[in-house]
N, C-alpha and C positions, 0 to 999 in steps of 0.2 A: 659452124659448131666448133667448141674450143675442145682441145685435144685434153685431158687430163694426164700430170704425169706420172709414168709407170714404174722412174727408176727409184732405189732405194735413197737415193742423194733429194728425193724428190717428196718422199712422202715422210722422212723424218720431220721437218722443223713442222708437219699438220699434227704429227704425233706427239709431239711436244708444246705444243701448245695447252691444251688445258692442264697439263704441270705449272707451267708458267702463270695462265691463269689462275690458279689455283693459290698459289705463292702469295700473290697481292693481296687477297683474297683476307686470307689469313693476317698479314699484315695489316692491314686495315681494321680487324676486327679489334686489335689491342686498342685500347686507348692511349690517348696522347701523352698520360703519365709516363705509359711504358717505353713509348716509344721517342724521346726527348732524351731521358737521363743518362747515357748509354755509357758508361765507367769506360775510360781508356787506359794504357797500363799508366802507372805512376813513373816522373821520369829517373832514371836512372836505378828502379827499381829489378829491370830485369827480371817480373814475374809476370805471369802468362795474366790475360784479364780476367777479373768476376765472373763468375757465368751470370750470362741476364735471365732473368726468369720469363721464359716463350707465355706467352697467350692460351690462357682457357688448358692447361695443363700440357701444350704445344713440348716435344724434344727442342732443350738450348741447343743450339749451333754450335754454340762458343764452348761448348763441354766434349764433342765428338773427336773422334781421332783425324778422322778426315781434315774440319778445322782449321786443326790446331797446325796440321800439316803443312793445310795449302795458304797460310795468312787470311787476315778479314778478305770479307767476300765483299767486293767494289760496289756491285750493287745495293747492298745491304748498306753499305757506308752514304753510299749517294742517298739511299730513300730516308736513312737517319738524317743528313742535315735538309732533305725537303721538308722532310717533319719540323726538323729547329725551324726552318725561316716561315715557313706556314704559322707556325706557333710565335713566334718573334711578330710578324706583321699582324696577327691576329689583336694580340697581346696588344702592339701599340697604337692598334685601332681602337683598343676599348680604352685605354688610359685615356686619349686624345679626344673621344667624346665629353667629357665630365670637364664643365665650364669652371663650377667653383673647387676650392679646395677639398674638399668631405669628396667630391663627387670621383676626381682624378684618385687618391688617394687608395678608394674603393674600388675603382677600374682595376688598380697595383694589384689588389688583396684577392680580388673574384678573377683577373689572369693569372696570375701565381697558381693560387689552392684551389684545386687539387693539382694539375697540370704540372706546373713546374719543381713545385714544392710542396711538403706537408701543411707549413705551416709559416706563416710572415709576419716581423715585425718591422712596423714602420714609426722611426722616429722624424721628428723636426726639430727646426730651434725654436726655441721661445722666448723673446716672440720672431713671429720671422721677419726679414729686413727687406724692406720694400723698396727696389732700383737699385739708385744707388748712395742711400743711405746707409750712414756707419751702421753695422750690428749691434747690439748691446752685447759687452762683456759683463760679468766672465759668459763664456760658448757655454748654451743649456741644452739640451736634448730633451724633448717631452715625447712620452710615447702616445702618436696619435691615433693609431689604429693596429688592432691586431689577431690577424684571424686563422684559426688553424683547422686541419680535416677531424670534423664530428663526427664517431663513432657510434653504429645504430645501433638498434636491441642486438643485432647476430654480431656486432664487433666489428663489423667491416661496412661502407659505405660502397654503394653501388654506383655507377651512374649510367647512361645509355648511350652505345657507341654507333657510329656514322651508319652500320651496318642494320640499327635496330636492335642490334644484342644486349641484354646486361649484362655485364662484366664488374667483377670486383676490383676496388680501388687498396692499392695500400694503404696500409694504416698505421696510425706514431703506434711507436714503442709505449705502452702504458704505465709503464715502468720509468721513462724518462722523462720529466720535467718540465720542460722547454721554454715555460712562460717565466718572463722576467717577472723580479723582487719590487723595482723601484719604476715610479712613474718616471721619475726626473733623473735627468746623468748630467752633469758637469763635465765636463770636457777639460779635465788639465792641463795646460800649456807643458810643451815637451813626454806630453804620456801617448804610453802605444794608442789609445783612440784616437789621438788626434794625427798622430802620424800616419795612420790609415786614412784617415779622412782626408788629411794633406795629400795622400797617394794618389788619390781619387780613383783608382781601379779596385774593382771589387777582389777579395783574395778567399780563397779557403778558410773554413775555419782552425784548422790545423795547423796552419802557418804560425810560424815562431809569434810573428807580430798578432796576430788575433787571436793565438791562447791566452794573450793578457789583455785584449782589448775589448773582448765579449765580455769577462766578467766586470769589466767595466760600466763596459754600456746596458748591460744587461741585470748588473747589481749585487752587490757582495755577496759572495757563495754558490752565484748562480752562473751556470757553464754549458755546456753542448759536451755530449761524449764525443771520445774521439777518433779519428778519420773523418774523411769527406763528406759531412754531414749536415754542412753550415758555410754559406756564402755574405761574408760582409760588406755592402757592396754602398758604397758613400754617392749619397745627390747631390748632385753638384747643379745650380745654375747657372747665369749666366756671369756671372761677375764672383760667386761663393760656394762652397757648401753650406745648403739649405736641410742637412740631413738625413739618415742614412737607414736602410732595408738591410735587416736579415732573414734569406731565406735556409729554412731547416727542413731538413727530411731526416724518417723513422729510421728503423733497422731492417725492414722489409723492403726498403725502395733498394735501388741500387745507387753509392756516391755518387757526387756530383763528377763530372768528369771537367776536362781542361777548356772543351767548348761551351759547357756549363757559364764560365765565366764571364764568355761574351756575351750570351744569353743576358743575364743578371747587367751589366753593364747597357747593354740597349734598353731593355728594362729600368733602370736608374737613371739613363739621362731621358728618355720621354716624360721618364713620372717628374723629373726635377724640373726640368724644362715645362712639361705641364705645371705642374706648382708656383714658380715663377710667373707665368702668363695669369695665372689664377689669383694671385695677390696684389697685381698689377694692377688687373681688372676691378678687384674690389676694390681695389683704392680710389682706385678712378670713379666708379658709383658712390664711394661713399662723397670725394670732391664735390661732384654732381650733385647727390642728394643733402649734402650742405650748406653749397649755393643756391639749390633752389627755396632750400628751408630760409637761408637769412634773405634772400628777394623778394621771400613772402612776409605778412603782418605774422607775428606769431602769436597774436590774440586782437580782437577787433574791439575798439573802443565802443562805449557804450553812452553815446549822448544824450543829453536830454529830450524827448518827446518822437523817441525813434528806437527800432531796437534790430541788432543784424545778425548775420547769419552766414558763412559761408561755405565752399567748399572748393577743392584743387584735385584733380586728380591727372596724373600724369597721361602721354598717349602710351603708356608702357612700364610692364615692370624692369625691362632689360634698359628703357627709355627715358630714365624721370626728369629730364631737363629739356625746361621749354621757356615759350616766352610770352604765354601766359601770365597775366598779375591781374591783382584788384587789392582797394584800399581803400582806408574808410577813414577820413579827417576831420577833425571836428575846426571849425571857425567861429570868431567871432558872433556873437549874438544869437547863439545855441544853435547854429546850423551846422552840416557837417556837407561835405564832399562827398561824393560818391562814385569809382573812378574802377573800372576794369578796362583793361590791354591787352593785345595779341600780336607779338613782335611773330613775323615769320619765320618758320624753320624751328629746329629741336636740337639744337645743338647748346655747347658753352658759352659760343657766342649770344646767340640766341638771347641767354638767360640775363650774358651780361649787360647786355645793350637792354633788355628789359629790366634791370637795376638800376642802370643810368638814368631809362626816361622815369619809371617811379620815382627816385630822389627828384628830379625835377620837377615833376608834377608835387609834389610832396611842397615844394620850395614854392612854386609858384600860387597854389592853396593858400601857405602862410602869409602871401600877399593880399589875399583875399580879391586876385584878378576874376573876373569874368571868366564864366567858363569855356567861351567862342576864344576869348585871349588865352586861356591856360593851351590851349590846342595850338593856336598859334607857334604861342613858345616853342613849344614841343615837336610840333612841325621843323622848326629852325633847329632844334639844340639836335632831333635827328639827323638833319642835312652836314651840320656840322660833323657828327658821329660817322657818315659816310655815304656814299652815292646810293649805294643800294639796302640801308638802313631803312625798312619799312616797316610800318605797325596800326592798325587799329587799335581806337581808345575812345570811350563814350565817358563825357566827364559830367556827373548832374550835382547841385548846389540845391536840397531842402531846407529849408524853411520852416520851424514847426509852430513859429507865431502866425504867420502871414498863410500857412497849408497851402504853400504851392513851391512848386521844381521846378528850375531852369535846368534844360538839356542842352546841352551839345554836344553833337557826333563828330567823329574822322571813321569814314569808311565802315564803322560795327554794326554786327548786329542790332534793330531796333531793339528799346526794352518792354517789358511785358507788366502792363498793372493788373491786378488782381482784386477787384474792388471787395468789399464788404459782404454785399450780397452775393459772390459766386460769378459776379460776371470777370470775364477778363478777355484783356483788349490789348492789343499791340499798337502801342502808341505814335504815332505820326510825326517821327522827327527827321529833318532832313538829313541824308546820309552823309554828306558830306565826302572828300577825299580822305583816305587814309594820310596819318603822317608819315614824313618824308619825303611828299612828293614836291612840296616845294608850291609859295606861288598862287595858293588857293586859300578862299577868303571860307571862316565856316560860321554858323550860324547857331544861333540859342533861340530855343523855343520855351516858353513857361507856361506852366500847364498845374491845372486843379490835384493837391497831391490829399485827398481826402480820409479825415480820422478811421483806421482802421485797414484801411487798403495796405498791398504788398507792393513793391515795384521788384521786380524781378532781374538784372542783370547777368551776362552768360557769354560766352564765349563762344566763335561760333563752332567748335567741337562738339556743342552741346547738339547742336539743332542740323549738322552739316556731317555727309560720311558721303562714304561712295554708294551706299544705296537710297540717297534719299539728297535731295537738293534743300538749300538753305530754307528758302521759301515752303516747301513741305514741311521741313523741320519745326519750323518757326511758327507752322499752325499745330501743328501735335503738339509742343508744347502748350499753345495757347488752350487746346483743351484737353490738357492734361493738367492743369489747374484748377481748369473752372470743376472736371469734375473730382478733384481733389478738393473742393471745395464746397462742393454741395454735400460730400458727406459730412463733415461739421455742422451745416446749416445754415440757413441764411442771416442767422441774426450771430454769428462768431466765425471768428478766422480761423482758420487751421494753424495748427504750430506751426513756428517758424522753422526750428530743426527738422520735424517730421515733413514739413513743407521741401525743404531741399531736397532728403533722402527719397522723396517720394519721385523726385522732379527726373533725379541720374538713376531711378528705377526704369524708368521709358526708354533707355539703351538697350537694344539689344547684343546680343552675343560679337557681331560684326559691324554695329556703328560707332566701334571708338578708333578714330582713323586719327585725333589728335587731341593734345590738350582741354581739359575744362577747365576754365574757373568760372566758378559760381559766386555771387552775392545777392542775399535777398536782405530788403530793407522795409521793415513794418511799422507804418507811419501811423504811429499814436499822436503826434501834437500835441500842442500847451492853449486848453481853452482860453478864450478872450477875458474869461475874470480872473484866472492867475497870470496876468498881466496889471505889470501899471510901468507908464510910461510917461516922463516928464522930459523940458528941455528947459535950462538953466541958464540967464545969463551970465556972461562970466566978470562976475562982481562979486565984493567980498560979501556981500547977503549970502550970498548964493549956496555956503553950505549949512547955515542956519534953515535956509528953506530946505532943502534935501534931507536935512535930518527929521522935520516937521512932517515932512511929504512921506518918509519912510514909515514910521513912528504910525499914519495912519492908516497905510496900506498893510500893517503887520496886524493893527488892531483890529481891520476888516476881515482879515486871514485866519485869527483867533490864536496868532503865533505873540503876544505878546511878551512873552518872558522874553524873545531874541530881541526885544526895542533898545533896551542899551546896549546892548553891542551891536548891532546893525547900528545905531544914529555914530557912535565911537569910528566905525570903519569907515561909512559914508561920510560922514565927516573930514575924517583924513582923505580918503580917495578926490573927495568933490574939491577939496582945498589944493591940493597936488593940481587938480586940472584947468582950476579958475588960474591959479599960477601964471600958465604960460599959454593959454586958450587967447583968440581972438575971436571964436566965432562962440555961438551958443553951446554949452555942454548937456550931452543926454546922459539921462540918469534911467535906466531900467531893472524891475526888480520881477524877475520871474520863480515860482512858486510850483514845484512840480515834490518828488520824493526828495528834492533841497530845497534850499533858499540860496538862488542866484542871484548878486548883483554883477550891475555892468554899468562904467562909466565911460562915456565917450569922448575925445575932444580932437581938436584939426592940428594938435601937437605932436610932430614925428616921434621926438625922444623916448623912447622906454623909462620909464621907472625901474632902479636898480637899490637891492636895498643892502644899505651899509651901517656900518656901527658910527654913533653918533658920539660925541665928546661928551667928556661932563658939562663943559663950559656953550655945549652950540646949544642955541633954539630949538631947530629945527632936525630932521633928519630921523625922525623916530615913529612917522607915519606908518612905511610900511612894517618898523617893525611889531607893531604890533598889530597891521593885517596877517603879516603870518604865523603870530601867534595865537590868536580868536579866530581866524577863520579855516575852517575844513582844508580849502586849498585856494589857491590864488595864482594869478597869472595876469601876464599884459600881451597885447599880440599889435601888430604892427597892421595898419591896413592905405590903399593907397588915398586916402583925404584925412589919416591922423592915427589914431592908435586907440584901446578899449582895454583898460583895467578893470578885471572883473575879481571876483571871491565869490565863495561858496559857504553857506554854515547848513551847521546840521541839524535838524529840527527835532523836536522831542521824541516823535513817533520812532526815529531812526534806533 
């Protein structure tokens, strides 16, 4: 059994105890306003301090005879700077959350008011300077935010202390001002604002130098009353001043005091330094999201007897660079390309190495290779790119005279047909290796691409997450079409836009684990009677027949008013190819919302067109194909070259 003690040395410090307790108690009850700002003497002034105004109508300490006697009381001085760094780390945890600029900015305004200050404003430059690029002069100051304590219907704002208490907050002088005159301050080379700012430590506002520099920055006529009422405190980042805080308090608070300073300084470099971080960043997204923008088509061509549709959506809005692509080319003899990729990884690299193969794929199209060879290439131009340069790419070539697709795969996703009637089918193409890997041979399959049907293209972002495997994927979307398409019916398609939107509706909340790109392509075709198709020996007959042959295909058409200039172009075009042809020249003229022609020959050269002399013959073919005709062009292919033009027909 433990003895209790009986002497007087023994039961003082129990009796003294709930005094003590009692102490804190009350301390705590004040709010953080009160207990922060705590006036010290000014120096060299040799007057006794402010009384601070005690808590919930508490006796001041600082007013008693005792006091003033025995010096500040240690304890009270130690629980005041607990209070500062409590409220300092508090403060620079909330700036330090807010990623963007608005966000940190706001963190400053909502630590400050009420807490540290009545009321803050925060300037920056305009515009701000991102790294380390030169600033723009002349130095501007924009005011970007600025928030002060609102006064309720009783005049005084309340707010609720650790303890559960309401307590009354001080409130501005109503009678005094505070908000600045002018949006904008200029910064004069050699004037007190910028000599502060030079400073970089925050000063009073009473100081010699900031009785002329507030109304500066602040705006002609407009000032702070005086004494310690007003902390100027310049942001500085890493490399500059990025712009500068003022914080003000009423005639009810108590002045700033000397530790004030530092306060405001830890305060101004988190917020500047967060600032800095914050500009960085956007710069960096904006890089990002304008490399991804020029990687991508920024409108998809719209070929003859075909019509598309896409969509891109990044794995992220914090994320938007990937390496993701698709693109849509149009080739020789009205067919077009059809080409989506998926470089691994989310990065710069990522996106740039999916530029690189795009232009290639792009380049190697214009050659009008095979699409097993396009992949090939592409396989190589990766390996050359780098050992670990990997990507899937499904590359298909339709057709909308002949209604049929060549496909070939590296490693993607199959793609998905959507036929007419509602059925849709995941098409059977071999998968091939991804490119990159070097070494491996890939294969084209051609297959019925029927009027009215959709073929689907996709990334495997689309059909692939971590709750659901490719293969699962790949069949939810397979019907989530079909019944997206029986609501239209069986005798019509679904839109093609409404068709996509419908497609990235089957996401849920947690399957977007990476990039999409989407392309859907809705194969209308060019029927067999808007077709006519000759082949020409290459003799000087030969353009008297083409214009003959023209002349009656227009008539059949009901497009007669175009027979003299259709025979005028044909004519020039078919005489340019008998030229320099060795083998038979084809002459095709297709009839869809234009009038296509295309002339074929086994002659590398392109046609170029140039101004002709008075004195030459010849040389004035093409100029006047591209003056009659809509639009014109020659493409390059590997057994010769196809000079085609376009005219516009009446209905247009």
């Amino acid at each position: 059994m433990t003895e209790h003690p009986t002497s007087h040395e023994g039961r003082q410090p129990l009796a003294a105890r709930p005094q003590e307790r009692a102490r804190p108690r009350q301390q705590d009850a004040a709010p953080a306003a009160a207990a922060i700002p705590v006036p010290a003497p000014e120096p060299g002034s040799g007057s006794n301090p402010p009384a601070i105004p005690g808590p919930a109508g508490a006796p001041n300490p600082a007013t008693a005879p005792s006091a003033a006697a025995a010096g500040p009381d240690p304890q009270a001085v130690s629980r005041r700077e607990g209070d500062r760094l409590r409220f300092v780390g508090a403060a620079t945890r909330r700036i330090a959350r807010g990623i963007d600029l608005d966000e940190i900015v706001l963190g400053l305004c909502r630590a400050s008011v009420p807490t540290f200050s009545d009321a803050i404003l925060v300037y920056l430059r305009d515009p701000l300077p991102v790294g380390d690029e030169r600033p723009v002069t002349p130095f501007v100051l924009r005011l970007r935010r600025s928030d002060r304590l609102r006064l309720s219907d009783d005049d005084s704002e309340v707010s609720p202390s650790a303890e559960g208490e309401r307590l009354r907050l001080p409130a501005l002088d109503p009678h005094a001002d505070l908000m600045p005159a002018a949006e904008l301050c200029e910064v004069r080379a050699g004037g007190a604002l910028a000599e502060v700012l030079r400073g970089v430590r925050p000063v009073f506002g009473d100081s010699a130098t900031a009785r002329v520099a507030l109304p500066e920055l602040l705006g002609a006529g407009r000032t702070v009353p005086s004494g310690h009422r007003a902390i100027l405190a310049p942001l500085r980042g890493r490399r500059r001043v990025i712009g500068a805080a003022v914080f003000l308090r009423g005639t009810e608070r108590p002045p700033f005091e000397a530790n004030d300073l530092l306060v405001a300084a830890q305060l101004a470099t988190h917020t500047a330094l967060g600032i800095d971080k914050a500009v960085l960043y956007g710069r960096e997204a904006y890089i990002a999201d304008e490399l991804q923008r020029t990687m991508l088509p920024d409108s998809l061509p719209q070929p003859t007897g075909v019509r598309l549709a896409s969509r891109y959506l990044p794995a992220a809005e914090t994320a938007r660079v990937g390496g993701d692509w698709y693109d849509a080319i149009p080739l020789p003899g009205s067919r077009v390309a059809l080409v989506v990729g998926d470089v691994m990884g989310h990065s710069m690299t990522s996106a740039a190495i999916m530029g690189q193969l795009r232009t290639t794929a792009q380049t190697l199209a214009g050659l009008d290779l095979p699409p097993q060879e396009v992949l090939h290439h592409l396989d190589e131009q990766a390996q050359r790119l780098g050992s670990d340069r990997m990507a899937t790419c499904l590359y298909a070539v339709y057709d909308p005279v002949a209604h049929r697709i060549t496909i070939a795969n590296a490693g993607h996703p199959p793609p998905v047909l959507l036929h007419l009637g509602g059925r849709a089918e995941v098409l059977r193409v071999p998968p091939g290796a991804p490119i990159g890997v070097g070494g491996v041979d890939f294969e084209a399959v051609e297959l019925d691409a029927p009027a009215g049907a959709t073929l689907l293209l996709y990334t495997d972002g689309l059909v692939e997450s971590r709750l659901r495997d490719v293969w699962t994927g790949i069949e939810q979307l397979r019907e989530r079409l079909a019944a997206t398409a029986r609501l239209t019916g069986p005798d019509h398609s679904p839109p093609l836009e409404a068709l996509c939107d419908d497609v990235l509706d089957m996401l849920g909340p947690g399957d977007r684990d990476d990039d999409i790109a989407l392309l859907a392509a809705r194969f209308d075709g060019i029927a067999p009677s808007d077709v006519a198709y000759w082949f020409l020996e290459p003799e000087d007959s030969a353009p008297g027949r083409a214009r003959r042959l023209a002349r009656r295909a227009l008539s059949r058409w009901g497009l007669d008013e175009l027979s003299d200039s259709m025979e005028l172009l044909v004519s020039e075009v078919v005489t340019n190819a008998v030229r320099y042809a060795e083998r038979p020249v084809t002459l095709r003229l297709l009839r869809t919302d234009i009038l296509r022609c295309e002339v074929g020959d086994d002659a590398p050269q392109l046609p170029r067109q140039r101004r002709a002399r008075d004195m030459d013959e010849g040389g004035r073919g093409l100029f006047l194909v591209n003056r009659l005709a809509r639009r014109w062009g020659a493409t390059r292919l590997s057994t010769g070259k196809v000079v085609w033009f376009e005219m516009q027909t009446r209905s247009q």
